[in-house]
C-alpha positions in Angstrom: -5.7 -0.3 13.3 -5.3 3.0 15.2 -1.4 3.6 14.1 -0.2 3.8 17.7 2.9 2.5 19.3 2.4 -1.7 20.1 -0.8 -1.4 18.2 -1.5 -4.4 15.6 -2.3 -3.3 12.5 -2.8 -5.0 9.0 -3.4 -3.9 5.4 -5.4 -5.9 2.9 -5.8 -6.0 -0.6 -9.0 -7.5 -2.2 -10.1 -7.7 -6.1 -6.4 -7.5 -7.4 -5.0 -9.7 -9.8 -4.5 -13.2 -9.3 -1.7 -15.7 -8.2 1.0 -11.9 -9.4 3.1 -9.8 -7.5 1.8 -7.0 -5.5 4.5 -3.8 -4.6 3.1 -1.9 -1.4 4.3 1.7 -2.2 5.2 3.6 1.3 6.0 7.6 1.8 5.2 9.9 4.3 4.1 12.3 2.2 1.3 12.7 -1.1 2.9 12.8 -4.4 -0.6 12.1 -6.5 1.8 11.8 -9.9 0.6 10.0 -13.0 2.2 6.8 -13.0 1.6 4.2 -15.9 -2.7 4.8 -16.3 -3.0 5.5 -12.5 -2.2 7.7 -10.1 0.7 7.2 -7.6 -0.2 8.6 -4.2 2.1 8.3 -1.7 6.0 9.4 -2.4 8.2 6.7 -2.6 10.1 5.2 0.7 9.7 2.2 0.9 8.4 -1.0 -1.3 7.3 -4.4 -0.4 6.3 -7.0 -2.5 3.6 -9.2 -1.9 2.2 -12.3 -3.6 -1.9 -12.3 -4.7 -3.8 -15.0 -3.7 -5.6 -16.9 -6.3 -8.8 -15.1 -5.4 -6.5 -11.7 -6.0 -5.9 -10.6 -2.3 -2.9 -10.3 0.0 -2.4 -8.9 3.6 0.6 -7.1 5.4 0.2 -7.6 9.1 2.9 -5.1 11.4 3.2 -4.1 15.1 3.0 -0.5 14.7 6.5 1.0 16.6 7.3 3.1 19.5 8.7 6.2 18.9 6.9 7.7 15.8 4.9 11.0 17.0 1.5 11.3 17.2 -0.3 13.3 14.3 2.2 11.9 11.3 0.4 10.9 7.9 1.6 7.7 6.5 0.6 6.8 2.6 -0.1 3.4 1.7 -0.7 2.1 -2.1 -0.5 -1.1 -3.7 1.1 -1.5 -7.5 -0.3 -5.0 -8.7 1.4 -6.9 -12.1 -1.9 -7.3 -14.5 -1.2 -7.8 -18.0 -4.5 -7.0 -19.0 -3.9 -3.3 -17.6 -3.1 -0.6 -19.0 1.1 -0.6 -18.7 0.8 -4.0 -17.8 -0.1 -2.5 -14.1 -3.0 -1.9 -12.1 -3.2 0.1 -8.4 -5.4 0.0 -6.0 -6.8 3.5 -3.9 -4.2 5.5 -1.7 -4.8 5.1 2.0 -3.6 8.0 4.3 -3.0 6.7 7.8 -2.7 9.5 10.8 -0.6 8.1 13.9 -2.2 8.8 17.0 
């Protein structure tokens, strides 16, 4: 979605895992750090977890707020439980949103 205030927005996760736990990683900044076999993008803020479908996908629906200024970059990553990974964990790409 386009990131602005009342828009509805939604992040999905395909070809994850199945029936596991998925952690959304939020920041609002880019740490790019390696991080058990991958590489963690955004800088920690907040964390959600998230159950995988048996077909390994989830999805995160939100009403983006009022209030946040236009031109902000928001970092978006999901962390997924895999014990065949390496660490036990695979992630999926960073996402960098831009609030308009």
């Amino acid at each position: 979605g386009p990131l602005s205030a009342g828009s509805l927005d939604q992040l999905d996760l395909t070809g994850a895992a199945p029936s596991t736990d998925a952690t959304l990683v939020f920041g609002l900044g880019a740490l790019n750090l390696a991080f058990k076999g991958g590489t963690l993008v955004p800088v920690p803020t907040l964390l959600v977890v998230l159950p995988t479908s048996p077909a390994g996908g989830t999805s995160l629906p939100f009403l983006f707020p009022p209030g946040v200024p236009p031109g902000l970059s928001l970092f978006f990553q999901f962390w997924i439980s895999d014990p065949g990974a390496t660490h036990g964990l695979s992630a999926s790409n960073g996402l960098r949103g831009v609030t308009s």
